[in-house]
C-alpha positions in Angstrom: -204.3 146.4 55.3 -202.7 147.1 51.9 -205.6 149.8 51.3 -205.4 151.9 54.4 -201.3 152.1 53.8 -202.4 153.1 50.0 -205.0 155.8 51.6 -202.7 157.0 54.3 -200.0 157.7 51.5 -202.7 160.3 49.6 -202.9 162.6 53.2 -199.1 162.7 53.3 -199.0 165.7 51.0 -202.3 168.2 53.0 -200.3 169.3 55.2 -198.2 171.8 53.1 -201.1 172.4 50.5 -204.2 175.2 51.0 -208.0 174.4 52.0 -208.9 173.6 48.2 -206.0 171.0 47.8 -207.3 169.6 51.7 -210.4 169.7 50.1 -209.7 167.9 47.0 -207.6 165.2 48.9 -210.2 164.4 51.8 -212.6 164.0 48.6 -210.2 161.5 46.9 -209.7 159.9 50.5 -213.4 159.3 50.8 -213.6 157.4 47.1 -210.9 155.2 47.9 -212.9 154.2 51.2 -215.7 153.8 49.1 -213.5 151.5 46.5 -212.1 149.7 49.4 -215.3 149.0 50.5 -217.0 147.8 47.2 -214.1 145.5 46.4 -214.3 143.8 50.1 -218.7 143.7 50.3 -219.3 143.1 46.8 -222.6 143.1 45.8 -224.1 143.7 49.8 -222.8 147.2 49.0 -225.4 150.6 48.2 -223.0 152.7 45.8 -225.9 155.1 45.7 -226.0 155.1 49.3 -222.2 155.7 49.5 -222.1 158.2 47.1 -224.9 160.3 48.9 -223.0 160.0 51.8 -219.3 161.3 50.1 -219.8 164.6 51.4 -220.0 163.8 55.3 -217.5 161.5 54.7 -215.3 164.2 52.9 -216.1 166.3 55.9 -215.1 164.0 58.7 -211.6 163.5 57.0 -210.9 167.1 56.3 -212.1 167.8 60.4 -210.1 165.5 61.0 -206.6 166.4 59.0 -207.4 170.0 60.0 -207.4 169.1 63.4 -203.9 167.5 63.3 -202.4 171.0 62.2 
């Protein structure tokens, strides 16, 4: 639960910023799933499969921030 306080503390700031800065935080978002993720599955985990998917995640998370506007 600590995590998604953590991870809901980094979108705080999008609102006020641009698209790059929305871009750049729904990016950083997206690792610190990832992170979250790695830490709690441990080796059952495909970083190369979660990297390859950063992108849509990235994209879901900046829909979804835009969308809140």
């Amino acid at each position: 639960m600590s995590d998604f306080i953590e991870i809901s503390k980094l979108a705080s700031p999008i609102y006020s910023n641009g698209r790059k800065a929305s871009r750049a935080h729904a990016v950083t978002i997206a690792l610190e799933i990832i992170r979250t993720k790695a830490g709690s599955h441990g080796d059952d985990i495909h970083l190369e499969q979660e990297f390859e998917n950063l992108t849509k995640y990235a994209d879901l998370i900046q829909a979804a921030m835009e969308s809140e506007r």
